[in-house]
Biopython code that builds the backbone (N, CA, C, O; Angstrom):
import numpy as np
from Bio.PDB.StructureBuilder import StructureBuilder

atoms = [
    (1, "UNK", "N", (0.815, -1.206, 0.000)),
    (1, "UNK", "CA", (0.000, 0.000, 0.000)),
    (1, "UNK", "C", (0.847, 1.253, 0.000)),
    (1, "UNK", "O", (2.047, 1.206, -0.268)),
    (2, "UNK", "N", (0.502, 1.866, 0.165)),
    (2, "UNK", "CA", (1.199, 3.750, -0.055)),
    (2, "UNK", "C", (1.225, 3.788, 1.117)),
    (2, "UNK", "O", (0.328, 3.275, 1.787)),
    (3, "UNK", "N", (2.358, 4.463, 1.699)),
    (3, "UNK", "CA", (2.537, 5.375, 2.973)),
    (3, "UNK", "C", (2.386, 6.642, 2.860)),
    (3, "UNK", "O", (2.727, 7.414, 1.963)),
    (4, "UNK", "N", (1.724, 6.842, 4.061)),
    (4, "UNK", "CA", (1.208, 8.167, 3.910)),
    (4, "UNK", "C", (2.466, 8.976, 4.211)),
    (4, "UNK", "O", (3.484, 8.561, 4.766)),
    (5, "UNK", "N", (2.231, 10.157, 3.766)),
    (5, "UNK", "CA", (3.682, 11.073, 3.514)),
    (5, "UNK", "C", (4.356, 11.704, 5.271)),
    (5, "UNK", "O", (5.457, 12.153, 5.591)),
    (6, "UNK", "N", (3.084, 11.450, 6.070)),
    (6, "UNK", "CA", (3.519, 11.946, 7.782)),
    (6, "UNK", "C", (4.990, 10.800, 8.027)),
    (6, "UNK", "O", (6.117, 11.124, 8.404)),
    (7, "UNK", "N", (4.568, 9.658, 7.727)),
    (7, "UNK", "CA", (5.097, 8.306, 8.351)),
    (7, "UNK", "C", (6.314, 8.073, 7.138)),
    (7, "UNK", "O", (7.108, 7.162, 7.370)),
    (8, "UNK", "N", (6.438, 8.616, 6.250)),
    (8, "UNK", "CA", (7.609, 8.508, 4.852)),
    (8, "UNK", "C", (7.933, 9.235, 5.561)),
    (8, "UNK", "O", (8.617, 8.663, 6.410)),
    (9, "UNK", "N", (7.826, 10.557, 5.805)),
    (9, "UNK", "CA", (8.911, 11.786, 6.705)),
    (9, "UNK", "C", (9.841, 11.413, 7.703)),
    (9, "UNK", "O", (11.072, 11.452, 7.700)),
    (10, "UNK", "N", (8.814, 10.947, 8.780)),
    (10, "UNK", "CA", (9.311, 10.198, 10.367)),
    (10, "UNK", "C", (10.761, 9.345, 9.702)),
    (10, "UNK", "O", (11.945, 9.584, 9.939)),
    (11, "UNK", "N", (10.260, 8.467, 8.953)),
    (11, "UNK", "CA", (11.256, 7.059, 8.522)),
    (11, "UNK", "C", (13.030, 7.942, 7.839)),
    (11, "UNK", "O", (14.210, 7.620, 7.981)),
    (12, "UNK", "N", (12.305, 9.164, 7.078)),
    (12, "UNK", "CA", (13.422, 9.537, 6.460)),
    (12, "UNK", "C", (14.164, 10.625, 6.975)),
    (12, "UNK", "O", (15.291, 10.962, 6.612)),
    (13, "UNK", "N", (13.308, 11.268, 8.034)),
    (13, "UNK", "CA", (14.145, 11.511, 9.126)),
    (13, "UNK", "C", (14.930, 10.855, 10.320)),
    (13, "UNK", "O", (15.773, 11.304, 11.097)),
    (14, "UNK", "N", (14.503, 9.968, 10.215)),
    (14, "UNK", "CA", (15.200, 8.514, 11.346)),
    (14, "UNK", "C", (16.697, 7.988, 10.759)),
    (14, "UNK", "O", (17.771, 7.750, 11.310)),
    (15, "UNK", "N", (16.239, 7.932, 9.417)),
    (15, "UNK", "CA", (17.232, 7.651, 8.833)),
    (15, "UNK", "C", (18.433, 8.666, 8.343)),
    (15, "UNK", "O", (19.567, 8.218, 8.172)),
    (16, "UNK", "N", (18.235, 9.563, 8.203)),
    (16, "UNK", "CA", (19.025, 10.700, 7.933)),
    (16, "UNK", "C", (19.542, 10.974, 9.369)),
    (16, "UNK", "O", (20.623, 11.551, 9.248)),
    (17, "UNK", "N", (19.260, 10.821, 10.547)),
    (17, "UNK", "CA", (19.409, 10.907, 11.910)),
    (17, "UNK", "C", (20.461, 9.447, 12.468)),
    (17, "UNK", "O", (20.997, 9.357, 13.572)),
    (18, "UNK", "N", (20.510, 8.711, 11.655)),
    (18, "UNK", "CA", (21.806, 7.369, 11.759)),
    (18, "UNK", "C", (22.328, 7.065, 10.903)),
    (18, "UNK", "O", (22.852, 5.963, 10.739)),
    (19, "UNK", "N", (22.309, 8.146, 10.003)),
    (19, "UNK", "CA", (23.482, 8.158, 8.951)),
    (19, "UNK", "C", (23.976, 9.499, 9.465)),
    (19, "UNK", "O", (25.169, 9.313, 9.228)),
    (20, "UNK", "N", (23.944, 10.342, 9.833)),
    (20, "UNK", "CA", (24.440, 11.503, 10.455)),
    (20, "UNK", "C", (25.250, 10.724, 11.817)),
    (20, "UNK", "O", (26.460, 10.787, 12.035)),
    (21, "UNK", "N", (24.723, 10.343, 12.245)),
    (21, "UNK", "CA", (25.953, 9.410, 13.566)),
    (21, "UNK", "C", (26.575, 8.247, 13.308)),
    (21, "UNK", "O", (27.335, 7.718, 14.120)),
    (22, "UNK", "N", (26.250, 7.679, 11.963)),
    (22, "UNK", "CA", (27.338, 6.678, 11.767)),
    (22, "UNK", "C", (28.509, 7.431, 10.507)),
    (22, "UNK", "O", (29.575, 6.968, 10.100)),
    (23, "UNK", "N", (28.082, 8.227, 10.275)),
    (23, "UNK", "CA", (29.679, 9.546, 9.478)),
    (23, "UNK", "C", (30.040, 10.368, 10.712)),
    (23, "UNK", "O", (30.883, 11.246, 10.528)),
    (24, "UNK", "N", (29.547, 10.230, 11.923)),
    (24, "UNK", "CA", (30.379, 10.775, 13.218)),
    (24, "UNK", "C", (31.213, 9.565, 13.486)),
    (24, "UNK", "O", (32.414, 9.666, 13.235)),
    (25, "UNK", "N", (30.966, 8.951, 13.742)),
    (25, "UNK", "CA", (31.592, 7.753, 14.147)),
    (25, "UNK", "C", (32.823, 7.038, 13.164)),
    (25, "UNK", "O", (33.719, 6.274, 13.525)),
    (26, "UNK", "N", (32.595, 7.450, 12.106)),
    (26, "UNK", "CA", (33.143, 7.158, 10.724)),
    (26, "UNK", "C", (33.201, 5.552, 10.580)),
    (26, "UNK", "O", (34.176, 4.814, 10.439)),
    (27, "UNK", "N", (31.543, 5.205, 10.681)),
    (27, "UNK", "CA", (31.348, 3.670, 10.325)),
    (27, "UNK", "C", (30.922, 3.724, 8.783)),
    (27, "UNK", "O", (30.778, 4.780, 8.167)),
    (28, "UNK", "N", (30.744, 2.481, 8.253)),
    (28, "UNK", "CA", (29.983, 2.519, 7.095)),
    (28, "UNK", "C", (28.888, 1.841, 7.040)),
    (28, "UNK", "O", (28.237, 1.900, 5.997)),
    (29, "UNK", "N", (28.416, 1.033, 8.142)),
    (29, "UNK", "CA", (27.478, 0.032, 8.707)),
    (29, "UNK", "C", (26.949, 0.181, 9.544)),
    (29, "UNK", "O", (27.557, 0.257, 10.611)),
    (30, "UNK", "N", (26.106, 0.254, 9.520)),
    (30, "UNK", "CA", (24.774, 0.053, 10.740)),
    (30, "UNK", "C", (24.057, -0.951, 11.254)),
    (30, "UNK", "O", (22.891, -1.084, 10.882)),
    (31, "UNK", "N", (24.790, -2.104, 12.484)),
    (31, "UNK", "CA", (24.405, -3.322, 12.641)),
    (31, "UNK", "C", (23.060, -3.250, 13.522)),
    (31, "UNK", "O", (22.589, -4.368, 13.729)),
    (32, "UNK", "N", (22.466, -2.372, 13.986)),
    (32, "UNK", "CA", (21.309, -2.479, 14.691)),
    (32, "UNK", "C", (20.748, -1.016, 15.289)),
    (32, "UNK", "O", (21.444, -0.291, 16.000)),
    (33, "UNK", "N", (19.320, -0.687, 14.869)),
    (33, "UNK", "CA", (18.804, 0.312, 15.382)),
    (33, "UNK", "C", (17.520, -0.072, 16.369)),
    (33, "UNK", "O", (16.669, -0.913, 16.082)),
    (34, "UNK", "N", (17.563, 0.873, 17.828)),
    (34, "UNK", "CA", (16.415, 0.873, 18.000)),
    (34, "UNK", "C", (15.512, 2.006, 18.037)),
    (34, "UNK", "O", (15.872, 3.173, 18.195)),
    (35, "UNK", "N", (14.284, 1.593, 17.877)),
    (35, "UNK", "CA", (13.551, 3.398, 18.084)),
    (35, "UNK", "C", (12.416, 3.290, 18.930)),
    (35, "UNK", "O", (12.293, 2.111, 19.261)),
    (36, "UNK", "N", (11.652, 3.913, 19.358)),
    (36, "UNK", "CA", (10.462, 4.067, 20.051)),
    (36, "UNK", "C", (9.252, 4.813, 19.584)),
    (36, "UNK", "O", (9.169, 6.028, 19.401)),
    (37, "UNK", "N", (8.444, 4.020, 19.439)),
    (37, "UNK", "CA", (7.328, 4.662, 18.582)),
    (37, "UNK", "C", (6.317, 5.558, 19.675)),
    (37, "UNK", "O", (5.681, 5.073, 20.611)),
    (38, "UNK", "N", (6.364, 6.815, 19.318)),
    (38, "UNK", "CA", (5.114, 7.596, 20.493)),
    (38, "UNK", "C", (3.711, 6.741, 20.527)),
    (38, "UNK", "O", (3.382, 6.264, 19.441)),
    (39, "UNK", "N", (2.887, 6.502, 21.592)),
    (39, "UNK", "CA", (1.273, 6.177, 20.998)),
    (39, "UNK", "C", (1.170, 6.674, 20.432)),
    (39, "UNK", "O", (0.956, 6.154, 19.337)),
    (40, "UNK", "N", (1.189, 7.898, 20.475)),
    (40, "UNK", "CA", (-0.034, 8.903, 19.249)),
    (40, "UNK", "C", (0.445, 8.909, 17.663)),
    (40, "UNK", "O", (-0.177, 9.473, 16.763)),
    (41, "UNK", "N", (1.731, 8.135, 17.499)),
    (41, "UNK", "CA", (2.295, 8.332, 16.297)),
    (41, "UNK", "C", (1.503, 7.652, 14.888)),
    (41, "UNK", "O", (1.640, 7.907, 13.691)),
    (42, "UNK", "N", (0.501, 6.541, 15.723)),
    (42, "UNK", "CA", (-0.258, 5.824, 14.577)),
    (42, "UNK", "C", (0.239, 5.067, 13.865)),
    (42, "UNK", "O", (-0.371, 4.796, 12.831)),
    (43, "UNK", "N", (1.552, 4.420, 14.130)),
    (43, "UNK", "CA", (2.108, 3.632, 13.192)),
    (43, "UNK", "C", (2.287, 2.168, 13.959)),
    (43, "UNK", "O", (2.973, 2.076, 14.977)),
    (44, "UNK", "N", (1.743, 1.271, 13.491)),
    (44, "UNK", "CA", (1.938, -0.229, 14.297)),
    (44, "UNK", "C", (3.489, -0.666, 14.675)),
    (44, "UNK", "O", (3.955, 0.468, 14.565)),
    (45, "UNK", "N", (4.521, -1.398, 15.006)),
    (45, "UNK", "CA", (5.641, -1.943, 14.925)),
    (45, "UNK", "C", (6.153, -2.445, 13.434)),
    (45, "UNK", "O", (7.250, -2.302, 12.893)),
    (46, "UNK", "N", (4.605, -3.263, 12.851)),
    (46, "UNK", "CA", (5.154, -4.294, 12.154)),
    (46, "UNK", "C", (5.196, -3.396, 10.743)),
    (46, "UNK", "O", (5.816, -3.638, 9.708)),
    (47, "UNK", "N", (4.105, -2.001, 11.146)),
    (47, "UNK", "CA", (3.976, -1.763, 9.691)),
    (47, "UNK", "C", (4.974, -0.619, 9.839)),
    (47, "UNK", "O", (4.976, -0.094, 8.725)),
    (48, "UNK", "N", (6.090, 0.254, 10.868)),
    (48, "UNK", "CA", (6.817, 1.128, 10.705)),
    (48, "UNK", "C", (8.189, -0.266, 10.208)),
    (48, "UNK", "O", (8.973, -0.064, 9.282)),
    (49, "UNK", "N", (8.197, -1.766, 11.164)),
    (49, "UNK", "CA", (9.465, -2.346, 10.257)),
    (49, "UNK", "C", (9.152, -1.961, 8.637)),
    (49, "UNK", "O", (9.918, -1.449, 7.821)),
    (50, "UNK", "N", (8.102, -2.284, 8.511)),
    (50, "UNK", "CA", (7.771, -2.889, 6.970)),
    (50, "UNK", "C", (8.102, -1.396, 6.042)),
    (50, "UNK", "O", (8.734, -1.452, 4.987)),
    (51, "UNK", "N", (7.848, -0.766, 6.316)),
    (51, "UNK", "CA", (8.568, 1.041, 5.531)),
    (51, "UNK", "C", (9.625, 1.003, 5.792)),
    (51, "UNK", "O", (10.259, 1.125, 4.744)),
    (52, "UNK", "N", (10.517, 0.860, 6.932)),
    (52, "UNK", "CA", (11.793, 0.860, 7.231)),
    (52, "UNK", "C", (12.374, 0.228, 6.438)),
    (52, "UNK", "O", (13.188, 0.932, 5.841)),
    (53, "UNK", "N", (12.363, -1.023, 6.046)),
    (53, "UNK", "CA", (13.054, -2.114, 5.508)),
    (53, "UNK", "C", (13.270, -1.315, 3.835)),
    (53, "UNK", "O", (14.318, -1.169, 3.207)),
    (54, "UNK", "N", (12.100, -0.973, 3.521)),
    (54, "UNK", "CA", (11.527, -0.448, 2.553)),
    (54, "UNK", "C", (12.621, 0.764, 2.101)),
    (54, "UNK", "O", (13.307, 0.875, 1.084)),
    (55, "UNK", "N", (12.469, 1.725, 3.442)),
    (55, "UNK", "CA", (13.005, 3.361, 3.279)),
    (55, "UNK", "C", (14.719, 2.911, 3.302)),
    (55, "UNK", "O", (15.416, 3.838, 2.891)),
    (56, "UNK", "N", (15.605, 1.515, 3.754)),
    (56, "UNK", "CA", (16.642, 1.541, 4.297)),
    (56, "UNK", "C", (17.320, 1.198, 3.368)),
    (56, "UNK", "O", (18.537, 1.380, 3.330)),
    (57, "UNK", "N", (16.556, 0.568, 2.337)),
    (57, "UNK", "CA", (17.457, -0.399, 1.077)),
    (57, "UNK", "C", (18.360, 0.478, 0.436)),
    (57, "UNK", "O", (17.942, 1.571, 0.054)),
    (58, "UNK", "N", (19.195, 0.250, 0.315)),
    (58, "UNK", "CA", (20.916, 1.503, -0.319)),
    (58, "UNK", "C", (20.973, 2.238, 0.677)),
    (58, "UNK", "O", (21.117, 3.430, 0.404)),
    (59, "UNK", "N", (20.925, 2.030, 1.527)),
    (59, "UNK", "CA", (21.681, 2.932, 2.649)),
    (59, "UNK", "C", (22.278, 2.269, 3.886)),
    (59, "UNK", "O", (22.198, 1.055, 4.071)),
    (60, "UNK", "N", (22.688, 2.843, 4.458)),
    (60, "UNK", "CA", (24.159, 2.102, 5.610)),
    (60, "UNK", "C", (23.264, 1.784, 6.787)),
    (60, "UNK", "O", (23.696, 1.685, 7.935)),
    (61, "UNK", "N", (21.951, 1.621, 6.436)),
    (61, "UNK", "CA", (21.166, 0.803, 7.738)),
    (61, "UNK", "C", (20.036, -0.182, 6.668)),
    (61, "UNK", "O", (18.880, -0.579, 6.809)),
    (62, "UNK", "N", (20.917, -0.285, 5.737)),
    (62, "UNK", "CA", (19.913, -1.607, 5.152)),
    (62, "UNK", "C", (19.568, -2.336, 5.803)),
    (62, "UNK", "O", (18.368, -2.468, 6.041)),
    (63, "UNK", "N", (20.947, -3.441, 6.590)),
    (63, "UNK", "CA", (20.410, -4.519, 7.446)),
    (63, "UNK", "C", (20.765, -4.602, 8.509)),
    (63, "UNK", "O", (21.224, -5.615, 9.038)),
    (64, "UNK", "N", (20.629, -3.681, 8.932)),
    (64, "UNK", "CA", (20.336, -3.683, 10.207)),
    (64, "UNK", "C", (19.252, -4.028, 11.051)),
    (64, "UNK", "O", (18.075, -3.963, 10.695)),
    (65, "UNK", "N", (19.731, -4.479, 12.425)),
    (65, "UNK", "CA", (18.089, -5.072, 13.129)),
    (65, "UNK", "C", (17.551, -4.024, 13.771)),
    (65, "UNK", "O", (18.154, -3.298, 14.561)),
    (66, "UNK", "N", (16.074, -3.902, 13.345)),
    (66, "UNK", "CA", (15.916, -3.400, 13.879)),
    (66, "UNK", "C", (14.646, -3.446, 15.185)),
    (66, "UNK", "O", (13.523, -3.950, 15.164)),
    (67, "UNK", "N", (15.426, -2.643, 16.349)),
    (67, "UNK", "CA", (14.660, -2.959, 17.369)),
    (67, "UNK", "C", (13.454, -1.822, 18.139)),
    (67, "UNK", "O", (13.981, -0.859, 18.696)),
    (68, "UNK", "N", (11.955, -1.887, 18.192)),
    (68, "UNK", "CA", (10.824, -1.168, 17.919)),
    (68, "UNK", "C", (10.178, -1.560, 19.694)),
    (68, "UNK", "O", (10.057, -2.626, 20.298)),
    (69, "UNK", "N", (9.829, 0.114, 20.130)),
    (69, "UNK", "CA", (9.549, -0.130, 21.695)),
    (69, "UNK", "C", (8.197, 0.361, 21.536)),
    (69, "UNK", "O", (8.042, 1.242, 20.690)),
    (70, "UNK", "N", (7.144, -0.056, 22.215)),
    (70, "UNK", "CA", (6.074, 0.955, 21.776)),
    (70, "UNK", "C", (6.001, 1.939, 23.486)),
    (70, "UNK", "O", (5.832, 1.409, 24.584)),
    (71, "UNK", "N", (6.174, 3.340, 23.236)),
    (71, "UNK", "CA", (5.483, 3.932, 24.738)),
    (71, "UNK", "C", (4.117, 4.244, 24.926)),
    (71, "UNK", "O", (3.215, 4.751, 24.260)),
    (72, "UNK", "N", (4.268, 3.766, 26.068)),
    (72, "UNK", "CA", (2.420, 3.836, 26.183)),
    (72, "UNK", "C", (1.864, 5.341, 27.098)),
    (72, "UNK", "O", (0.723, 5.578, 27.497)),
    (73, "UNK", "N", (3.014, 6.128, 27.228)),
    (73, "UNK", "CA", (2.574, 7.500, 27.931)),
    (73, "UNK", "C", (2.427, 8.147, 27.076)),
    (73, "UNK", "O", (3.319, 8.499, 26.303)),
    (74, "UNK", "N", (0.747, 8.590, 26.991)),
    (74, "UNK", "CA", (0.404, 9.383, 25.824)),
    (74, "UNK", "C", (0.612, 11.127, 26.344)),
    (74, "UNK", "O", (0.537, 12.016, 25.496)),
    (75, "UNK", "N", (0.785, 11.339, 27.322)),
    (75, "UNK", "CA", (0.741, 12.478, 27.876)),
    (75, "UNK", "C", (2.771, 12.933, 27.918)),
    (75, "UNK", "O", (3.388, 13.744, 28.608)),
    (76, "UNK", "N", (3.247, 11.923, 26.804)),
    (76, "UNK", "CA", (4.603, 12.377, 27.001)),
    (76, "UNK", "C", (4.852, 13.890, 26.064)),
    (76, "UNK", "O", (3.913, 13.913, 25.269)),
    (77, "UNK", "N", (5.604, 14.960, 25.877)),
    (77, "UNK", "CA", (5.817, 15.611, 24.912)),
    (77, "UNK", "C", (5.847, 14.715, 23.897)),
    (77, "UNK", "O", (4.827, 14.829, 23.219)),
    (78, "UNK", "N", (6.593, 13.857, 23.493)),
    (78, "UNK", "CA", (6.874, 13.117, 22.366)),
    (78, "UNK", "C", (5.796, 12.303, 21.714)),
    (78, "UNK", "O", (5.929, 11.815, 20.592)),
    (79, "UNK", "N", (5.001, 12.208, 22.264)),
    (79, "UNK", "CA", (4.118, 11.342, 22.044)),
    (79, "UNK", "C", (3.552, 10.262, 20.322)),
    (79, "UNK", "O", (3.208, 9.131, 19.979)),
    (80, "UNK", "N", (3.846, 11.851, 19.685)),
    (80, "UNK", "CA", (3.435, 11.419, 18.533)),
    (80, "UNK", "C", (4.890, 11.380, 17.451)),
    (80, "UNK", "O", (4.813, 11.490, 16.228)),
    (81, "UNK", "N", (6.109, 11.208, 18.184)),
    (81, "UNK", "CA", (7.451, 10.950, 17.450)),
    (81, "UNK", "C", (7.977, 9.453, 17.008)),
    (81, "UNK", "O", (7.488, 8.511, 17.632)),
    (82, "UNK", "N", (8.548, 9.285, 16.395)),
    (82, "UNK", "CA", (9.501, 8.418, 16.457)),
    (82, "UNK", "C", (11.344, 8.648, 17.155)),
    (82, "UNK", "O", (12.301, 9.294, 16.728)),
    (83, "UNK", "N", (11.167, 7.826, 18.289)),
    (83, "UNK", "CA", (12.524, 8.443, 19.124)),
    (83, "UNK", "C", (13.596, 7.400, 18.687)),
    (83, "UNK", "O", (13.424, 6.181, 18.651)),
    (84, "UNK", "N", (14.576, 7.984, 18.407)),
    (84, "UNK", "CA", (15.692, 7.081, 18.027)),
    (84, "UNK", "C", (16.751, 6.664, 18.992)),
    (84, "UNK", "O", (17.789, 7.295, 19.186)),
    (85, "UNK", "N", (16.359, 5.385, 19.671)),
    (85, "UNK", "CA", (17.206, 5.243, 21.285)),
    (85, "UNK", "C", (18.812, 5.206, 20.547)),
    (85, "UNK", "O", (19.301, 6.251, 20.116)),
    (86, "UNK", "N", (19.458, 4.051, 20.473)),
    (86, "UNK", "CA", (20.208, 4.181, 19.710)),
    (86, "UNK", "C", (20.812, 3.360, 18.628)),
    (86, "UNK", "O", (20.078, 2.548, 18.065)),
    (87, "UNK", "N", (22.141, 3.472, 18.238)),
    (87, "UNK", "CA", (22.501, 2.369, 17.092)),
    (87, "UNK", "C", (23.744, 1.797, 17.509)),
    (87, "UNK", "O", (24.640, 2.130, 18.286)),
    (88, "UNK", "N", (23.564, 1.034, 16.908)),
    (88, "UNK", "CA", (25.063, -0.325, 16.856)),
    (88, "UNK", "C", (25.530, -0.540, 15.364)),
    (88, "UNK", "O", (25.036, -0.792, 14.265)),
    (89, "UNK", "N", (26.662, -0.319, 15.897)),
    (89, "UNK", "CA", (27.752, -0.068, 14.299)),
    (89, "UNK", "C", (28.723, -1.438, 14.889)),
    (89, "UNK", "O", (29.694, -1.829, 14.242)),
]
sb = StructureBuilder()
sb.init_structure("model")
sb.init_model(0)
sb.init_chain("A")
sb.init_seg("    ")
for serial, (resi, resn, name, xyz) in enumerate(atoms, 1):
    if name == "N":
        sb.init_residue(resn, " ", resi, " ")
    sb.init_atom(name, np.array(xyz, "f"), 0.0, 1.0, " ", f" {name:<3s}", serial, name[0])
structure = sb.get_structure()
């Protein structure tokens, strides 16, 4: 199906956000990300992997694992983000 363009953003900002710290690091690989999905963000686990996998292909977090928390405090500021805990190079 089409992703809607809120949840293409999130993903390609996530990703532009661990490729920016793995050229700090001066890796070329990205062996594992995790992130945390806000409640309010509307995106399931299986269906933000399933764009991810999608958004990651040619880039230095192709295969990487990735690891998906859901928070259940809707009253957080973040609520409706995708938080990027961190990565393993």
């Amino acid at each position: 199906g089409q992703t809607p363009m809120h949840e293409f953003s999130l993903i390609k900002d996530l990703l532009q956000k661990v490729t920016t710290i793995a050229l700090e690091r001066q890796t070329t690989r990205v062996t594992g990300i995790k992130v945390k999905l806000g409640p309010l963000s509307h995106i399931s686990p299986d269906h933000f992997r399933e764009h991810f996998i999608h958004a990651a292909r040619g880039t230095i977090a192709e295969d990487a694992k990735l690891t998906i928390e859901v928070m259940t405090d809707a009253d957080a500021s973040l609520s409706q983000e995708v938080l990027l805990e961190y990565i393993e190079i």
